[in-house]
mmCIF file of the C-alpha atoms, coordinates in Angstrom:
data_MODEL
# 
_entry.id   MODEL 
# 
loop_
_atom_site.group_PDB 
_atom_site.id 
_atom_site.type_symbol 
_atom_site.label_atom_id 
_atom_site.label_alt_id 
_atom_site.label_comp_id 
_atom_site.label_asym_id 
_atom_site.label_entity_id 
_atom_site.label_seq_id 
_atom_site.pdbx_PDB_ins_code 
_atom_site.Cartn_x 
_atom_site.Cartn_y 
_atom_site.Cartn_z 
_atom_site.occupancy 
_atom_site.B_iso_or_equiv 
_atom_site.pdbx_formal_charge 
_atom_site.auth_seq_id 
_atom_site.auth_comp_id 
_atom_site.auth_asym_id 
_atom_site.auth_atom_id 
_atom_site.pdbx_PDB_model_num 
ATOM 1   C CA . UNK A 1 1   ? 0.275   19.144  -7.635  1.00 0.00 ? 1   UNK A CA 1 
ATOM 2   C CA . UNK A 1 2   ? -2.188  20.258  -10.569 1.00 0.00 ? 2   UNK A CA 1 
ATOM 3   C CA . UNK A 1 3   ? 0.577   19.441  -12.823 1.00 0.00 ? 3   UNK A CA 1 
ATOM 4   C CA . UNK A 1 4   ? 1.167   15.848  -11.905 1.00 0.00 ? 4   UNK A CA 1 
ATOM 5   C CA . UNK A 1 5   ? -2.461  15.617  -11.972 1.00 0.00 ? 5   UNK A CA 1 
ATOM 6   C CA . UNK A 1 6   ? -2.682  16.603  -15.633 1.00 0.00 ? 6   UNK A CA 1 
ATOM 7   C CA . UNK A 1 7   ? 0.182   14.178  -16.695 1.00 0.00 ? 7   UNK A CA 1 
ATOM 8   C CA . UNK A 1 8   ? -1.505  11.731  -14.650 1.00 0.00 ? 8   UNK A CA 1 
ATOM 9   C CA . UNK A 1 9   ? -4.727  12.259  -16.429 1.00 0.00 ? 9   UNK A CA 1 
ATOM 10  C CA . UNK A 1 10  ? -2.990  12.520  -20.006 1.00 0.00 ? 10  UNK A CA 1 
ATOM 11  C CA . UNK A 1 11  ? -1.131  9.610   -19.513 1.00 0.00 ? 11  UNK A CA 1 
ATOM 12  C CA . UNK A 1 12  ? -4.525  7.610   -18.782 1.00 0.00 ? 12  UNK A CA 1 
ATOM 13  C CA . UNK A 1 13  ? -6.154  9.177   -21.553 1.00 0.00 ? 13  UNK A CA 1 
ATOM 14  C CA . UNK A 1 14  ? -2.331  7.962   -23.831 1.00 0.00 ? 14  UNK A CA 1 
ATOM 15  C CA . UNK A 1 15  ? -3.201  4.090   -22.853 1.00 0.00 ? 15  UNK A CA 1 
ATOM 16  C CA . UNK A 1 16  ? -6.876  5.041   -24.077 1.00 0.00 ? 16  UNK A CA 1 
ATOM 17  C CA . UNK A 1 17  ? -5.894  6.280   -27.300 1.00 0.00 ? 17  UNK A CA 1 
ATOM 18  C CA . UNK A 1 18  ? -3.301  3.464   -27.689 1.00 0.00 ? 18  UNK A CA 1 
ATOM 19  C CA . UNK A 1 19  ? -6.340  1.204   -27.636 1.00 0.00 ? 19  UNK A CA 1 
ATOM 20  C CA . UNK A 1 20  ? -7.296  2.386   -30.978 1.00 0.00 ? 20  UNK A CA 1 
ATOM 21  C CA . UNK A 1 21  ? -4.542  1.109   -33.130 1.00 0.00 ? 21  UNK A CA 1 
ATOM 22  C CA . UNK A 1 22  ? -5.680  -2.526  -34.164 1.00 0.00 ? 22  UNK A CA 1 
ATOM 23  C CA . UNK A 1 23  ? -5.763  -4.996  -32.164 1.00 0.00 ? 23  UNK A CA 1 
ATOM 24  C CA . UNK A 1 24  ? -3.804  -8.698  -33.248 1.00 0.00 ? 24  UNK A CA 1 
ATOM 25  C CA . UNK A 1 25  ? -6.273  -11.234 -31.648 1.00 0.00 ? 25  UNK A CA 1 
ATOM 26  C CA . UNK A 1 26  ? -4.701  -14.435 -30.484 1.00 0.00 ? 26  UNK A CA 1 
ATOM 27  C CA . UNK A 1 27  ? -6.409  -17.733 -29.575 1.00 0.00 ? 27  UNK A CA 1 
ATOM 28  C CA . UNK A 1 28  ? -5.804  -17.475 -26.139 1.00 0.00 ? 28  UNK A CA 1 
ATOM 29  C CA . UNK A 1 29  ? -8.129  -14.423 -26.096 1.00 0.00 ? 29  UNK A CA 1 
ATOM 30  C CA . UNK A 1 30  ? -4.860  -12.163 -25.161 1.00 0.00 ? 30  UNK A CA 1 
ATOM 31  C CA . UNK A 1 31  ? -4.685  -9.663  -28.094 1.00 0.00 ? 31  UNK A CA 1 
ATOM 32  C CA . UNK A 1 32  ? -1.796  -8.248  -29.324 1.00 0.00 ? 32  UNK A CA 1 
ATOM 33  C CA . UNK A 1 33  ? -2.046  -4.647  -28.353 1.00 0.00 ? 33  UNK A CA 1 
ATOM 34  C CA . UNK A 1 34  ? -0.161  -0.827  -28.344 1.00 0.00 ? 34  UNK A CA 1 
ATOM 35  C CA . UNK A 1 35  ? -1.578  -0.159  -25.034 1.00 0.00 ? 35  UNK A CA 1 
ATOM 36  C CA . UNK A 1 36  ? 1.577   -1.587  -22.778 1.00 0.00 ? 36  UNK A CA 1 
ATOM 37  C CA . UNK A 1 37  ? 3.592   0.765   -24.630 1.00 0.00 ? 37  UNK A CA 1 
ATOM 38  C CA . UNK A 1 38  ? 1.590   3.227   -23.057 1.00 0.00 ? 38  UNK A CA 1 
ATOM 39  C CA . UNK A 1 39  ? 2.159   1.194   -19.538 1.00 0.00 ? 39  UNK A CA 1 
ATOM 40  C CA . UNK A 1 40  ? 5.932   1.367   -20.181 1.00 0.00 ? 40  UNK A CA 1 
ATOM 41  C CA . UNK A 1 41  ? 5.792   4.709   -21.190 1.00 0.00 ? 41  UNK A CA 1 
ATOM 42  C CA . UNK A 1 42  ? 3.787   5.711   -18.051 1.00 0.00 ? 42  UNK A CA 1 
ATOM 43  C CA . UNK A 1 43  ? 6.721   4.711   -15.809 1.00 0.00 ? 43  UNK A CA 1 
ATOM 44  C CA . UNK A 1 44  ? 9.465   5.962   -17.583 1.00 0.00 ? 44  UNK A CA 1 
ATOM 45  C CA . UNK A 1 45  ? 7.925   9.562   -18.424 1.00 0.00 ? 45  UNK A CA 1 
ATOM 46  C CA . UNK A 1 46  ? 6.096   10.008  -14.939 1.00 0.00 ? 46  UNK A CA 1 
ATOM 47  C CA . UNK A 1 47  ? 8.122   8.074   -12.604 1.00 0.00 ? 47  UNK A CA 1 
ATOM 48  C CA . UNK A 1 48  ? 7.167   5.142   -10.398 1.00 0.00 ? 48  UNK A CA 1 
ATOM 49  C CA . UNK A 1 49  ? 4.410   6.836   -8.426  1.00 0.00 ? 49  UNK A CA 1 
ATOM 50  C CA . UNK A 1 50  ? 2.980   9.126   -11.008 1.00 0.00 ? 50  UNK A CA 1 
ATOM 51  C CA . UNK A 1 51  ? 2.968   6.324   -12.993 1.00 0.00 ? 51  UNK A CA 1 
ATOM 52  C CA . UNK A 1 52  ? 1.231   3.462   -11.277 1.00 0.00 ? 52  UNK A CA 1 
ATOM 53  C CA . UNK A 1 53  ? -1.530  6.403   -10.720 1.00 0.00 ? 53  UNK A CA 1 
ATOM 54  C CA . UNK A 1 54  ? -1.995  7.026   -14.446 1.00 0.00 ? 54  UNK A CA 1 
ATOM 55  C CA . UNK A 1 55  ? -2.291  3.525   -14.865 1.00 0.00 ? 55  UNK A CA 1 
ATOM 56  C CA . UNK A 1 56  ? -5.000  2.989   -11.984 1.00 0.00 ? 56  UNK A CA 1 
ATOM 57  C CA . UNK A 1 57  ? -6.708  5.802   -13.228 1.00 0.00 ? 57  UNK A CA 1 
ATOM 58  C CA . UNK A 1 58  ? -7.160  4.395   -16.605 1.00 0.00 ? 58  UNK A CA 1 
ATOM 59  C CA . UNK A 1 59  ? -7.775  0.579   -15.001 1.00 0.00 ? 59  UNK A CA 1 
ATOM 60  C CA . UNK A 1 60  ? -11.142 2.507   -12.946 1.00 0.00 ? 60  UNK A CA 1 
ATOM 61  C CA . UNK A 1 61  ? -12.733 4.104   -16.117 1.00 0.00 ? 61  UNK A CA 1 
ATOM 62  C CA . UNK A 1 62  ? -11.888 0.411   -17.501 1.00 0.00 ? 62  UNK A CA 1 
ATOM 63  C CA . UNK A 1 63  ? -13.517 -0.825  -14.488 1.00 0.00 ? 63  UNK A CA 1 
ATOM 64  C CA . UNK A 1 64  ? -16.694 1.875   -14.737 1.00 0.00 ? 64  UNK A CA 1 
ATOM 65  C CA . UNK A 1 65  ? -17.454 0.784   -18.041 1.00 0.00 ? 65  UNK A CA 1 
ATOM 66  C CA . UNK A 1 66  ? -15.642 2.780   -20.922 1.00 0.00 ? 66  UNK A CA 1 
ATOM 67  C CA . UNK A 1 67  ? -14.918 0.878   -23.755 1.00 0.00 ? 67  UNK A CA 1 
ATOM 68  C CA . UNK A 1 68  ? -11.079 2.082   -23.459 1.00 0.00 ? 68  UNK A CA 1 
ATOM 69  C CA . UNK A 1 69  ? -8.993  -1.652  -23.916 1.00 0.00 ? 69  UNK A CA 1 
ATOM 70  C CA . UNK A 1 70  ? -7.863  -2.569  -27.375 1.00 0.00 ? 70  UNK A CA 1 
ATOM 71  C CA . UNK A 1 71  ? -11.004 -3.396  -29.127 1.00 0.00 ? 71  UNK A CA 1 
ATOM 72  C CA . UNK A 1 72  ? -13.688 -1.677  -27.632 1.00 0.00 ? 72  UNK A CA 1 
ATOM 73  C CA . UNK A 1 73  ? -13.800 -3.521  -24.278 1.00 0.00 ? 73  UNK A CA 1 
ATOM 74  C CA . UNK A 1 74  ? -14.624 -2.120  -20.948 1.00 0.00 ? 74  UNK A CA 1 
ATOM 75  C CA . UNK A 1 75  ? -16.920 -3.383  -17.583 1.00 0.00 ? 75  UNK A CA 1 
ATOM 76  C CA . UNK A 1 76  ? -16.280 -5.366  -15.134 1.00 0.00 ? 76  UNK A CA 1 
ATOM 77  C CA . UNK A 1 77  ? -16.344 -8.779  -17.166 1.00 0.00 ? 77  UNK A CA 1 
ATOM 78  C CA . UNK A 1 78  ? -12.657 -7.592  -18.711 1.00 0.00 ? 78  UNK A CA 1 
ATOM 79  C CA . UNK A 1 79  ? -10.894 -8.625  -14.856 1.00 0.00 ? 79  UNK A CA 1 
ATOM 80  C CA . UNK A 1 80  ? -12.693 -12.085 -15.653 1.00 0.00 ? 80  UNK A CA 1 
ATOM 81  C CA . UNK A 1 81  ? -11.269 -13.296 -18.734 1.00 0.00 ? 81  UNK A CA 1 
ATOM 82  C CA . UNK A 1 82  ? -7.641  -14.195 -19.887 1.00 0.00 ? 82  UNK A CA 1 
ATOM 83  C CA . UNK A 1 83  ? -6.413  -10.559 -19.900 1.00 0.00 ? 83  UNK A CA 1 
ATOM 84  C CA . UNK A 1 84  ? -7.090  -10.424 -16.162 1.00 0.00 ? 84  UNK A CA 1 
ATOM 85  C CA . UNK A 1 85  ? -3.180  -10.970 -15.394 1.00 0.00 ? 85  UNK A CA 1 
ATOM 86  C CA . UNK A 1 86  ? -1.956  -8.610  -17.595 1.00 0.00 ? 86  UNK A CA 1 
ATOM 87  C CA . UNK A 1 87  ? -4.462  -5.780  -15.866 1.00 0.00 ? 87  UNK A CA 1 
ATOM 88  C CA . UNK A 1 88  ? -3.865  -6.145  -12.795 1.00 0.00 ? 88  UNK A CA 1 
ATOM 89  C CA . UNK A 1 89  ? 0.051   -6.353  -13.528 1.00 0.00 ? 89  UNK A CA 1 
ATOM 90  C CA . UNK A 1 90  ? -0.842  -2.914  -15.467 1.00 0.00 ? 90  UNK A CA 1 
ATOM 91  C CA . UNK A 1 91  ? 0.136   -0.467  -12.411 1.00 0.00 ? 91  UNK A CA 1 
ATOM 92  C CA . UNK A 1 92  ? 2.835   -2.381  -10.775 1.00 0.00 ? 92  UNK A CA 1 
ATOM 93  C CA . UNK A 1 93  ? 4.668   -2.683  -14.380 1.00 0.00 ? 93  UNK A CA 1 
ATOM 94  C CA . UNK A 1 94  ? 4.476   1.079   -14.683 1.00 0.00 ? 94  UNK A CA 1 
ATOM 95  C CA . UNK A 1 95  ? 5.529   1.562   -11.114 1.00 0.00 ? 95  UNK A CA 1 
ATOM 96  C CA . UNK A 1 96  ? 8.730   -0.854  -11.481 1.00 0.00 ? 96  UNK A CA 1 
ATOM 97  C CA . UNK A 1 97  ? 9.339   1.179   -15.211 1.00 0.00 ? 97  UNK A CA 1 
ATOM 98  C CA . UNK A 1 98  ? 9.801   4.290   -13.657 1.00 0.00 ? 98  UNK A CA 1 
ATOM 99  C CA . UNK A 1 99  ? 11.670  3.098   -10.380 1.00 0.00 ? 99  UNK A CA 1 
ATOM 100 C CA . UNK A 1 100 ? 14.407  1.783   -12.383 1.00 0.00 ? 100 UNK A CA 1 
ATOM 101 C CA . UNK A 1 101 ? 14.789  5.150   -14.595 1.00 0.00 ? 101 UNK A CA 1 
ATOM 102 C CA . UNK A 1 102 ? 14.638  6.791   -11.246 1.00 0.00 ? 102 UNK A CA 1 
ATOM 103 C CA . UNK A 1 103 ? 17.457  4.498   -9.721  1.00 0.00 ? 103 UNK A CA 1 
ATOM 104 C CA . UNK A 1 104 ? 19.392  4.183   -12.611 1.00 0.00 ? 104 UNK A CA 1 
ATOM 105 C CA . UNK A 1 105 ? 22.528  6.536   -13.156 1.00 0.00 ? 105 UNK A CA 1 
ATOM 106 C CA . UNK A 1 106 ? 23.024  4.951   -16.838 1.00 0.00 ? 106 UNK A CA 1 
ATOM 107 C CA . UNK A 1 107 ? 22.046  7.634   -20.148 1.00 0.00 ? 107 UNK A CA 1 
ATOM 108 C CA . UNK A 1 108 ? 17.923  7.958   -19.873 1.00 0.00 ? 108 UNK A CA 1 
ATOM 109 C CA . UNK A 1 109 ? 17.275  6.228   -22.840 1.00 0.00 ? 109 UNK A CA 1 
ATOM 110 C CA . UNK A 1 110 ? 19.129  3.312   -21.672 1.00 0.00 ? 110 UNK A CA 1 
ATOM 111 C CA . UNK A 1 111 ? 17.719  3.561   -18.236 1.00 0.00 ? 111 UNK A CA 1 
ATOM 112 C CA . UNK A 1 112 ? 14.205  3.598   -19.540 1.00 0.00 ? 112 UNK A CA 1 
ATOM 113 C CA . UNK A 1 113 ? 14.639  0.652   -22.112 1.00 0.00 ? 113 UNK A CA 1 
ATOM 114 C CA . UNK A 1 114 ? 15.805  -1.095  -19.063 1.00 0.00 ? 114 UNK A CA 1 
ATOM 115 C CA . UNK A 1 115 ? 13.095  -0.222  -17.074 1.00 0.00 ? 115 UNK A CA 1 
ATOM 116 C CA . UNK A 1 116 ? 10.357  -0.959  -19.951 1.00 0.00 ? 116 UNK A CA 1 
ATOM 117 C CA . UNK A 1 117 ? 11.710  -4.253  -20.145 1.00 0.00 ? 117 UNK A CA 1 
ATOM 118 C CA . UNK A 1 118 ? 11.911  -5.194  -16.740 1.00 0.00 ? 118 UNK A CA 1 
ATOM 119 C CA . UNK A 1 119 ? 8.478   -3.803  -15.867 1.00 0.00 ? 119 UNK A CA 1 
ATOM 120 C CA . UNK A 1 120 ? 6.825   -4.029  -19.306 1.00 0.00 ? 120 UNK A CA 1 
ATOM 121 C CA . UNK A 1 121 ? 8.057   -7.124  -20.048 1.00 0.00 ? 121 UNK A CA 1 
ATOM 122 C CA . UNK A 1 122 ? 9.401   -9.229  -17.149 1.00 0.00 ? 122 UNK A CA 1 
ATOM 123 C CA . UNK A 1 123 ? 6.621   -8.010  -14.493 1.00 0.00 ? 123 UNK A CA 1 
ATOM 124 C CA . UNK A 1 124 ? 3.763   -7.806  -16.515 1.00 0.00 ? 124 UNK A CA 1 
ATOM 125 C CA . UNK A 1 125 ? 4.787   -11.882 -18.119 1.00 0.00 ? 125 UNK A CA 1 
ATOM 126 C CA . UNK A 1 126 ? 4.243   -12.976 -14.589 1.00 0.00 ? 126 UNK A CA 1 
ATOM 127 C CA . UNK A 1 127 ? 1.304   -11.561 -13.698 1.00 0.00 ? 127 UNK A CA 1 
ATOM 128 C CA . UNK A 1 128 ? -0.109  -12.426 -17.372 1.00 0.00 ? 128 UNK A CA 1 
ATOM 129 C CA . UNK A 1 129 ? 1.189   -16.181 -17.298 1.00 0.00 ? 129 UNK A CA 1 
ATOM 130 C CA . UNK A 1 130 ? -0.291  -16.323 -14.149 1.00 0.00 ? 130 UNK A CA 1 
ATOM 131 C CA . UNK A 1 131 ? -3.827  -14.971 -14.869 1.00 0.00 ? 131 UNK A CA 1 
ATOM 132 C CA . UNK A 1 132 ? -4.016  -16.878 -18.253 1.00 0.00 ? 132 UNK A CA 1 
ATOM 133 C CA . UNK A 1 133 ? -2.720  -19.955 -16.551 1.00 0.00 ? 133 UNK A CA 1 
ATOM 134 C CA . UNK A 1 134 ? -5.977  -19.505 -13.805 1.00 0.00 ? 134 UNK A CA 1 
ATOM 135 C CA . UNK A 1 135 ? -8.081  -18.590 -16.332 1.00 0.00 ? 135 UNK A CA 1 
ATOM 136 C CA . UNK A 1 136 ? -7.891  -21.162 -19.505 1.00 0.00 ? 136 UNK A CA 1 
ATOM 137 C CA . UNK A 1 137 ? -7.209  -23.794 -17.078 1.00 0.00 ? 137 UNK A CA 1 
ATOM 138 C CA . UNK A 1 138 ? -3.434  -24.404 -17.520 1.00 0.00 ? 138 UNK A CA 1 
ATOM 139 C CA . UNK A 1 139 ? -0.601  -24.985 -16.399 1.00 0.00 ? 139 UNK A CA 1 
ATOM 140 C CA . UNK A 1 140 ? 2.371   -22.232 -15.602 1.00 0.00 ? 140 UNK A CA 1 
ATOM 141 C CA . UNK A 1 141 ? 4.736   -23.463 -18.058 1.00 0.00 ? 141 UNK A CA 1 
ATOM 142 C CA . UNK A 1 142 ? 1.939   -24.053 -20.440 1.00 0.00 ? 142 UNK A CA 1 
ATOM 143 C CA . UNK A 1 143 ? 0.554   -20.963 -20.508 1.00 0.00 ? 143 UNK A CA 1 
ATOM 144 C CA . UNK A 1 144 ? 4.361   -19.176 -20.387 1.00 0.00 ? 144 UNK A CA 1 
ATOM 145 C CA . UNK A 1 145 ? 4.628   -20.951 -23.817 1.00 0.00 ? 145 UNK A CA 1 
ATOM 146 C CA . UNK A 1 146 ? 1.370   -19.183 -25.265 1.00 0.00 ? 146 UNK A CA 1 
ATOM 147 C CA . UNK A 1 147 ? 3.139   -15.999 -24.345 1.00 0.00 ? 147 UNK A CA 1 
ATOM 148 C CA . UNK A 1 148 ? 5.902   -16.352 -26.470 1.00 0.00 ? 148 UNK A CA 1 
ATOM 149 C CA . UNK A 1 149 ? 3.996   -14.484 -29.359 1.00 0.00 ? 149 UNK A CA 1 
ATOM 150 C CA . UNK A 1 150 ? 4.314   -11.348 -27.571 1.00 0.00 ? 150 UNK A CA 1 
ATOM 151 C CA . UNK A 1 151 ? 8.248   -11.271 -27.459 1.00 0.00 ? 151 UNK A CA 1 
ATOM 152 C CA . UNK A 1 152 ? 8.580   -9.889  -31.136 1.00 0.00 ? 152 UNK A CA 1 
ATOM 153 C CA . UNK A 1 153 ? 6.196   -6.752  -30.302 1.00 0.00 ? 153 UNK A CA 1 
ATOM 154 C CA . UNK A 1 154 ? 7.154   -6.338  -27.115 1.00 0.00 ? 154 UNK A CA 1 
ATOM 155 C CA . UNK A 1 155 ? 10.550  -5.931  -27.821 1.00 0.00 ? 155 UNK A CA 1 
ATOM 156 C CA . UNK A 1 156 ? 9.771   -3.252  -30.301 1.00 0.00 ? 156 UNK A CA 1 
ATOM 157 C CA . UNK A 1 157 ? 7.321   -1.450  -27.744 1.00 0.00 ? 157 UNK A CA 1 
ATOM 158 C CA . UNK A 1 158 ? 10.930  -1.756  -25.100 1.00 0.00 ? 158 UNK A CA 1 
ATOM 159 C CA . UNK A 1 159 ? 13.001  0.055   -27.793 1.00 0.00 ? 159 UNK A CA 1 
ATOM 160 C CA . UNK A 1 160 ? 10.728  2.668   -28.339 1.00 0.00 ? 160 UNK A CA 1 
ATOM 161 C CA . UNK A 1 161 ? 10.084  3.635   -25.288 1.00 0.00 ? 161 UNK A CA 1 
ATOM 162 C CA . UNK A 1 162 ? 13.720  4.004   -24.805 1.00 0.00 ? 162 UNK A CA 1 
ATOM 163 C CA . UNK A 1 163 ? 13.550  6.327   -27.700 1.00 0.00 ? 163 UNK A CA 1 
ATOM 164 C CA . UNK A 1 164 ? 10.636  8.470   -27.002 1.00 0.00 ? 164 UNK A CA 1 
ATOM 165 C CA . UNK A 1 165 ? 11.874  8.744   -23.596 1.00 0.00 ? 165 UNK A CA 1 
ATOM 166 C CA . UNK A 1 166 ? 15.106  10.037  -24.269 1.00 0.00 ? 166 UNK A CA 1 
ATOM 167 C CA . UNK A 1 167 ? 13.349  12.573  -26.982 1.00 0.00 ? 167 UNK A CA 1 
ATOM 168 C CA . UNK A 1 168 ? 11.249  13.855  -24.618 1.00 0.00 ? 168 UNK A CA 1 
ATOM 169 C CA . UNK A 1 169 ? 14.778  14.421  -21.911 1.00 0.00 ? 169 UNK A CA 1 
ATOM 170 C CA . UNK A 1 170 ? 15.931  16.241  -24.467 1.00 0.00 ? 170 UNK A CA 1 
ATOM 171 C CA . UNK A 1 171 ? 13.248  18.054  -25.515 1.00 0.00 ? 171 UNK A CA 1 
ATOM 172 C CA . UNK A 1 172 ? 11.810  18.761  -22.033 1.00 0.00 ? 172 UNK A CA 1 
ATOM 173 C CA . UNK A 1 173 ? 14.342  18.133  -19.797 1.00 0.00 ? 173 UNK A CA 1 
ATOM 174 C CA . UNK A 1 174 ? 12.590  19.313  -16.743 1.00 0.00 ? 174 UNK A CA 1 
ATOM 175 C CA . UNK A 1 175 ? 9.110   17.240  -17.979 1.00 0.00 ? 175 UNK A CA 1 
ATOM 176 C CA . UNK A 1 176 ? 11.125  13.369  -16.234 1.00 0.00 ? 176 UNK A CA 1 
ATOM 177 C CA . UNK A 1 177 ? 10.950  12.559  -12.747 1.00 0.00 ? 177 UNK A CA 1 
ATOM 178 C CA . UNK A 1 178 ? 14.283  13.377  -10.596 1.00 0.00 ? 178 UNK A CA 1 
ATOM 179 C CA . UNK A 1 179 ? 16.790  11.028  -10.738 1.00 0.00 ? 179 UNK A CA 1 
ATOM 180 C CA . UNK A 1 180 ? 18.655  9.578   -7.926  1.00 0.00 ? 180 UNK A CA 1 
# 
């Protein structure tokens, strides 16, 4: 128990210091950031569960006021602008990440590329199309299109989590969540 709580809290504190590496503002007020690599990573380290919580965790100091998203941001006024989608797809992104590595019987580092891409990618798209699309006033296809800036980076972020993932199997073996 104390040591999923410390991974828990380190992996909060890992989207936190993601936040520091520049941000790439866009016009649609979404910036380009490193923290969903730390949301991918969160899943495919710590497991679904373990996961989602590291992510809430980080989402309530967010919440309380700590300037901890990309750029300084923090407060309550963050789950009101165009990021609001991608936020609150945050946990269940992470919790999807690390259910495929945990169902999956292919090689880790595949698993978790898989699972970074269908929760880091494909989950968290529909809950940020979604909350940009309520929140600049447009359409669902319309606002899908102003996502298509993030494909480049977040197809990096997929393969590197697949990599650090499978470095840290190796490394640690006994550090990933059993797989079934």
């Amino acid at each position: 128990m104390e040591r999923s709580l410390s991974h828990i809290a380190l992996f909060a504190a890992l989207i936190a210091v993601l936040g520091f590496v520049p941000q790439i503002m866009l016009a649609t007020g979404v910036p380009i950031t490193a923290q969903s690599l730390g949301i991918m990573l969160c899943g495919t380290v710590l497991g679904a569960k373990r996961g989602a919580l590291a992510v809430l965790l980080f989402l309530l100091l967010v919440a309380l006021g700590l300037p901890l998203l990309s750029g300084g941001r923090g407060g309550l006024g963050v789950f009101a602008s165009p990021t609001v989608g991608f936020l609150m797809g945050f946990p269940i992104a992470a919790f999807v990440a690390g259910l495929v590595v945990e169902r999956s019987r292919a090689p880790i580092g595949l698993a978790a590329g898989l699972g970074a891409f269908l929760g880091g990618v494909l989950v968290l798209y529909a809950f940020g199309i979604t909350g940009m699309a309520i929140m600049l006033g447009k359409s669902w296809p319309e606002a899908a299109l102003l996502i298509t800036a993030y494909l480049p980076g977040d197809a990096i972020k997929v393969v590197l989590t697949g990599l650090i993932t499978h470095s840290l199997a190796r490394m640690r073996p006994g550090f990933l969540p059993t797989r079934h």
